[in-house]
C-alpha positions in Angstrom: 8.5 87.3 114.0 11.5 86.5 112.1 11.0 84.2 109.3 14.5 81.2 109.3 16.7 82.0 106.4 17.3 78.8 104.0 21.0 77.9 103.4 22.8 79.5 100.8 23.5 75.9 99.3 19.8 75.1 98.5 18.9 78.7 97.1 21.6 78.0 95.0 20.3 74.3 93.9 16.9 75.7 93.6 17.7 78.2 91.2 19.9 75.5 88.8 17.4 73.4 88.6 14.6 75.9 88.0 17.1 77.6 85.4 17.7 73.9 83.7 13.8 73.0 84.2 12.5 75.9 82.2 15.2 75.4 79.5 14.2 72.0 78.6 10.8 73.1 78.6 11.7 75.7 76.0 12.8 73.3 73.6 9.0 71.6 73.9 7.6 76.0 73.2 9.9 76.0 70.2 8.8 72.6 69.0 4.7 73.4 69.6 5.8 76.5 67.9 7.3 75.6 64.6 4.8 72.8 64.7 2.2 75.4 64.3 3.5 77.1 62.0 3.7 74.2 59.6 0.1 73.0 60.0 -1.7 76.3 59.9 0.6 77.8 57.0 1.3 75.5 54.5 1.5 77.8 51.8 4.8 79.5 53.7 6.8 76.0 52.9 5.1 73.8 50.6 4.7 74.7 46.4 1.2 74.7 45.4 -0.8 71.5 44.4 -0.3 70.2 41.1 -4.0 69.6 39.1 -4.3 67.7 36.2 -7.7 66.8 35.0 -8.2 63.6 32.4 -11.8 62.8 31.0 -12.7 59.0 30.1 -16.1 57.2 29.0 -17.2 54.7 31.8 -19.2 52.4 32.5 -22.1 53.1 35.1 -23.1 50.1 37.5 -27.1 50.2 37.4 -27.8 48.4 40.6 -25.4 49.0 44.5 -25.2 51.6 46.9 -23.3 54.5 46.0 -20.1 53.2 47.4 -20.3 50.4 45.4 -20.9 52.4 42.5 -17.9 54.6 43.2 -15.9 51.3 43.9 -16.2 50.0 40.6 -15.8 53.4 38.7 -12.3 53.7 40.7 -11.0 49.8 39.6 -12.2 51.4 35.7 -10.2 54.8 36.1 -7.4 52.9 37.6 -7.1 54.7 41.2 -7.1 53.5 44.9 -7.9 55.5 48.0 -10.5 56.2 50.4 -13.8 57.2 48.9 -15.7 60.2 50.3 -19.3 60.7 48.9 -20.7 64.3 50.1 -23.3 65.8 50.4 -26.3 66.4 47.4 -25.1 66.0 44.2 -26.7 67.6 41.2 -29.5 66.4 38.9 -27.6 64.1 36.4 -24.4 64.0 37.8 -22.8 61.3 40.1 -19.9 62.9 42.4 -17.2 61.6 44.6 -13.7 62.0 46.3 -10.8 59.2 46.7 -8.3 60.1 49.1 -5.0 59.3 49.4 -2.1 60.6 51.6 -0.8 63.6 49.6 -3.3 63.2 46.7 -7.0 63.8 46.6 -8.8 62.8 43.3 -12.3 64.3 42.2 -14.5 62.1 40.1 -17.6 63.6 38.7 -19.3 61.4 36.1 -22.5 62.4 33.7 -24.9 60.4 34.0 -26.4 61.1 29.9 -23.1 60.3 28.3 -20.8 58.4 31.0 -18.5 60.0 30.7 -16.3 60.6 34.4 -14.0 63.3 34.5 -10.9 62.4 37.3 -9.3 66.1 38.5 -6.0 65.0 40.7 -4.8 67.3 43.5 -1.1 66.1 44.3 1.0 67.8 46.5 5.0 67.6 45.7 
């Protein structure tokens, strides 16, 4: 049994617009791509962090939850951001991250003197 043969006309259509299909669809590979690229490589395109550490004497709220705490250590040191408080911190110490877009800042402060050290992480 014979099977009909198709008109050259839509074998011809066919193939443009699979041909045009899979090209704009390329553009979306390359983007995904290059995307890719960028978040898992970093270090190809960006220059290293630039650290700077600064120590200061603070004063340490007695009474609050630890966000509180860290709250009112950030409006002394003079930073904003997000505050991320991790994990266990060691015997003495009081620990915590602010966050910002492009800049992280570590704030470790000793509880026996008071005095907070503030380590900045700043991208360019």
């Amino acid at each position: 049994m014979k099977t009909p043969r198709q008109p050259a006309s839509i074998k011809k259509w066919n193939r443009r617009i699979h041909i045009w299909l899979g090209l704009y669809m390329l553009l979306f590979l390359w983007v995904l791509a290059v995307s890719g690229l960028f978040m898992n490589h970093p270090g190809w395109f960006n220059a290293q962090p630039v650290r700077t550490s600064v120590e200061q004497t603070v004063m340490m709220p007695e009474t609050g939850t630890d966000l509180e705490k860290a709250t009112d250590i950030m409006d002394q040191l003079g930073i904003t951001g997000e505050v991320l408080i991790r994990g266990n911190t060691p015997e003495g110490k009081f620990n915590f991250t602010c966050v910002r877009p492009n800049l992280r800042q570590f704030v470790s402060v000793d509880l026996a003197t008071f005095n907070a050290t503030l380590q900045k992480n700043a991208r360019p």
